[in-house]
Structures are given as C-alpha cells and as structure tokens.
N, C-alpha and C positions, 0 to 999 in steps of 0.2 A: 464541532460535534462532541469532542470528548468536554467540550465546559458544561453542554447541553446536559449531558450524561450523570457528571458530577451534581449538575442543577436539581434534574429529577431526584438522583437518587440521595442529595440533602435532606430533600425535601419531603419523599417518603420516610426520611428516620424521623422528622422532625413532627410527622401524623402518626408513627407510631407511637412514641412517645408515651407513657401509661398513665391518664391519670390518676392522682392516690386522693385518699381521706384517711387522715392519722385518726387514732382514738384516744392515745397515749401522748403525757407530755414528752417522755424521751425520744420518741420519733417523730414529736415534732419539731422538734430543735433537727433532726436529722433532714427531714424533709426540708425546714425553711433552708438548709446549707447548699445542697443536694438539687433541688430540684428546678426547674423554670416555674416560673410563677405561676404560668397555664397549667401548670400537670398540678398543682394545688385545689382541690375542692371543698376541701375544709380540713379543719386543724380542731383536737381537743377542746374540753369545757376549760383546760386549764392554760391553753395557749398565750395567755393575754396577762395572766399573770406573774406581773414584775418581779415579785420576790423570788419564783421558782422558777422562771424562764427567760434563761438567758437572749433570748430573742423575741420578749415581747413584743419592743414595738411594732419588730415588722410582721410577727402576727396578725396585727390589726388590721393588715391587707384584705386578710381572708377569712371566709365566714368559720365562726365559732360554732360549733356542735354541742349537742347536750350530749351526744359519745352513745346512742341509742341507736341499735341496728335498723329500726324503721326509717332513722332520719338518712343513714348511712346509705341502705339501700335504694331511695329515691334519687340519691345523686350519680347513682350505675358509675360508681366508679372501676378501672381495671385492677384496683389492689387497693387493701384495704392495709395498713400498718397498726401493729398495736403490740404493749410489751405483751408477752405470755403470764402477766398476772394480773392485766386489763379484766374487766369483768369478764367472768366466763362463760357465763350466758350469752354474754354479746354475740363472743368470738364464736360460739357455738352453732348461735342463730344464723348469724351470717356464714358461716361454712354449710351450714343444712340449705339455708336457700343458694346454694352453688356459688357464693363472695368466693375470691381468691386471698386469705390472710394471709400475711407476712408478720410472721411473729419474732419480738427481738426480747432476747435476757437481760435480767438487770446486769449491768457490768460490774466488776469489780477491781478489774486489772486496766492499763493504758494500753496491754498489745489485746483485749476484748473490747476496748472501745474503736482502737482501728481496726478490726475486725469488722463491726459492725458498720462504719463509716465504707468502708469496702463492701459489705453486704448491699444498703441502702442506696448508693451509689451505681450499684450493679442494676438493681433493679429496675431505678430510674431511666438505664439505660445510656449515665453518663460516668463509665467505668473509671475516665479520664480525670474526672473532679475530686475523687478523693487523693491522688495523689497531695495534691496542693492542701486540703486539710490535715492530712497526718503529717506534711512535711513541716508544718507550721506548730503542732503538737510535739516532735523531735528537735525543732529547733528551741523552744520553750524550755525542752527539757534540760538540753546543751546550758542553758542559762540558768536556770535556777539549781543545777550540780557547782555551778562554778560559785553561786552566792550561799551555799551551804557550807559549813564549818565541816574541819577533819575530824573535830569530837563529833563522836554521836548523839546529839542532841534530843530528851525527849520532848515530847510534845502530845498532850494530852485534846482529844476534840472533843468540844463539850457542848451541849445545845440544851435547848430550854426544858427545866424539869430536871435535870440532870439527865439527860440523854448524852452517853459515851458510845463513838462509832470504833466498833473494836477490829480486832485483826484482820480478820474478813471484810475487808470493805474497801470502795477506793477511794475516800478519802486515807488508809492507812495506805494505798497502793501511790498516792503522792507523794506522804510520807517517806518512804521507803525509797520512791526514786530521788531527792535529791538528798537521801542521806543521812532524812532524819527519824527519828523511834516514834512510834505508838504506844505511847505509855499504858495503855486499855491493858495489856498484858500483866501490866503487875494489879489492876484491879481483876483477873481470872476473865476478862469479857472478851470471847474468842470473835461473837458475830456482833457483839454490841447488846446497850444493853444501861438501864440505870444507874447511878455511880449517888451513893447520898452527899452531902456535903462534908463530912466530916472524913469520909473516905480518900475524897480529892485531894481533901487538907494536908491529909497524912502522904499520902502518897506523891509528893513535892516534884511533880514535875516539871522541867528547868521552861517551858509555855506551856499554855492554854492558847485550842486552835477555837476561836469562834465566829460564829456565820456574820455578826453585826460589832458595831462600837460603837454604839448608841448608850448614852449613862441612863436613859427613860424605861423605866421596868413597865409596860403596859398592862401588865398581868404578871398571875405568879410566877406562872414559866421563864419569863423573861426576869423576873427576881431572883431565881436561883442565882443565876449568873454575873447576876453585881450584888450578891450577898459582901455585906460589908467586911467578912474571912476572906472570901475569895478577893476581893481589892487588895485588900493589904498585902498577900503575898503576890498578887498579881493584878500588878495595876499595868496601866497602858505598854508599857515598856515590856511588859512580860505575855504579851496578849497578841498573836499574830490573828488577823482577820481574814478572812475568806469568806464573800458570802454566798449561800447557799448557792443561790442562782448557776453559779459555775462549778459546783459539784454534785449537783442531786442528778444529774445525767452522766451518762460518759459519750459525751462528739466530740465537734469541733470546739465547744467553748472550754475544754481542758487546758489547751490552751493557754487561754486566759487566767486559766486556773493557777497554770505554772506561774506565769510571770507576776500573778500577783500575789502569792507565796515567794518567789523570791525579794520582788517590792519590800515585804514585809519583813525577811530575812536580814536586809540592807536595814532596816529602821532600825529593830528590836536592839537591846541590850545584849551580849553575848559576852 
C-alpha cells in the first residue's frame, strides 16, 4: 500500500511539472541544465548558437523560436523565462495576455549566478539539481585558486574593436576569484567600455584575456586584436583564452569557465 502511495504521489509531481519557453539565451543554458527535456517547449532564436551557447548542441533537441510573444503564446506554456532586458514589448505583451514571466538579471558576481541557478531550479520544481551545479562551480573555483600565483597578476579582457569588460562585470568577478586584477581600472573603465590601441600599449598589462586564438582577422574587429603592437608584446605565451561561450552567461557552464582559466594559467609564462 505505502509503495502504491509513493507511486501516485511520484507520479503526480512528475504531471505537475511546468512546462517553460525560454526567450533569452542565459536562460537557456539555465533551462537545458535544469530542466527534463518534456518541460522544454522551446529555447531562444539564439539557442543554437555555438560561439555564444555553451550548450548548443543539445539545443538542437528543441524547437528554436523567433522569441515573438505570438509564437510563445501558441505553445501555452506554464512559464515563460527571459532576462529583464529581453525585449520589452515581448515581456509586456505576454504578462497583458495573463503569461506567467520569470525574469532573470544579467549577472555579474558567481554567488548571483548560483542565485539564479537556485531560482531556475526552483521553479522547475527540481530544487534538488542545483545543488550539484553550484557544487561543481565551487569545486572549479577550489582549482583554479590553487593554479593562480601569490603576485597579483593583471590581466587585461579585451574583444573585438577594442572592447575592455571593466570592473563591473563577471568576467572581472573571475578575475578576482582566483586572484587575479582587471587591469580596465587603470584605463578609468568602471562598467566597460572601448580602450584604443595605443592605450592598451601603454598601459602593459602583465595578460590579455581573449574570447578566441585564432591568428585569422575575419574583419576589422577581429584585427584589432592581432594588431601587429599587440603581438609583440603579447604574443601567445602572454595571451590567456577564454571563450565567449563560457562567459557571456552566469549558470552552470562557469564552471567550465574556471577550469579553463586555470588550464590557461598552467600554460602562460609567469
């Protein structure tokens, strides 16, 4: 009688279960972690996209959205997920026709990424699974303290066009946990922010963090950053990689992020 009991009442948590549609890519890396594959109804227009989603592939499960409340609404889902700077129209339309949204901030810290990994989790109604994401986030971190130097080393993040992610950010919030500086500081860039070339030069920070190591300039963007200045003082050996993928969100793939910033800490020159 009581396995019967057990049985049922599996079984109704397993119908209740909410299904989502993300609109946003950082929730959707949250949902593909998070959730059963059934409670998946669709994933952002950006879901699929390798360079900024660290869980492409298995995006590809599930149907892609053009992130349009029409389309949204047709699939009645029980929650709809999207950050708070998702279009706001969207978010709008779908709260006026009675949608339930769940809105998530961009992060900027690792204890508002497990925050939010605890939020998402919650609501999927599997409170249980975040444990073992954050645990895997903490234990990364544990590792890549220990492959960081006692000097405080800076490290300059730099992206295409000269885009510098400055103190406000979590790429500086990686930084910081295993030890090492955001040099953005000594260019005045608090939230980020353009840096010329001649600025970078000057300001000799002991790395450059960049999303790719690719030597192929595709475009100009991608030319600032193997500007033939910046090789010379900083060729491979001065050049820690991280690519986008595992930082333009804050979930689970932090993670990843850690260990392969420490990877890279292990390579470099010091």
């Amino acid at each position: 009688m009581m396995l019967l009991v057990a049985s049922v009442a599996g079984a109704a948590s397993a119908a209740a279960a909410p299904k989502v549609v993300s609109i946003n890519a950082c929730t959707d890396q949250l949902l593909l972690t998070l959730a059963d594959p059934d409670q998946i109804l669709g994933l952002s227009p950006y879901a699929r996209d390798a360079d900024r989603s660290f869980l492409a592939a298995e995006a590809a499960r599930f149907p892609q959205l053009s992130g349009e409340a029409e389309e949204v609404l047709m699939l009645k889902p029980d929650i709809v997920v999207g950050g708070r700077y998702t279009k706001r129209a969207t978010r709008e339309l779908l709260k006026q026709m009675g949608q339930r949204v769940a809105e998530f901030d961009s992060v900027k810290t690792i204890d508002e990424a497990k925050a939010q990994i605890l939020q998402m989790a919650d609501l999927l109604g599997h409170p249980e699974r975040a444990g073992a994401a954050i645990a895997r986030i903490d234990a990364a971190v544990t590792r890549a303290k220990q492959a960081a130097s006692n000097t405080r080393l800076t490290v300059l993040p730099l992206a295409r066009r000269g885009w510098v992610s400055g103190r406000d950010s979590l790429i500086s919030a990686l930084l910081d946990t295993v030890g090492l500086g955001n040099a953005a500081s000594g260019l005045g860039l608090q939230r980020g922010g353009f840096a010329s070339l001649e600025a970078v030069v000057a300001l000799r920070p002991d790395f450059l963090l960049i999303s790719e190591d690719s030597d192929f300039a595709e475009d100009e963007g991608r030319a600032f950053v193997l500007h033939p200045a910046l090789q010379r003082f900083y060729p491979p050996s001065k050049r820690i990689t991280v690519p986008e993928r595992l930082t333009v969100c804050g979930g689970p793939m932090l993670a990843d992020a850690l260990d392969r910033l420490t990877e890279e800490l292990i390579r470099v020159e010091r």
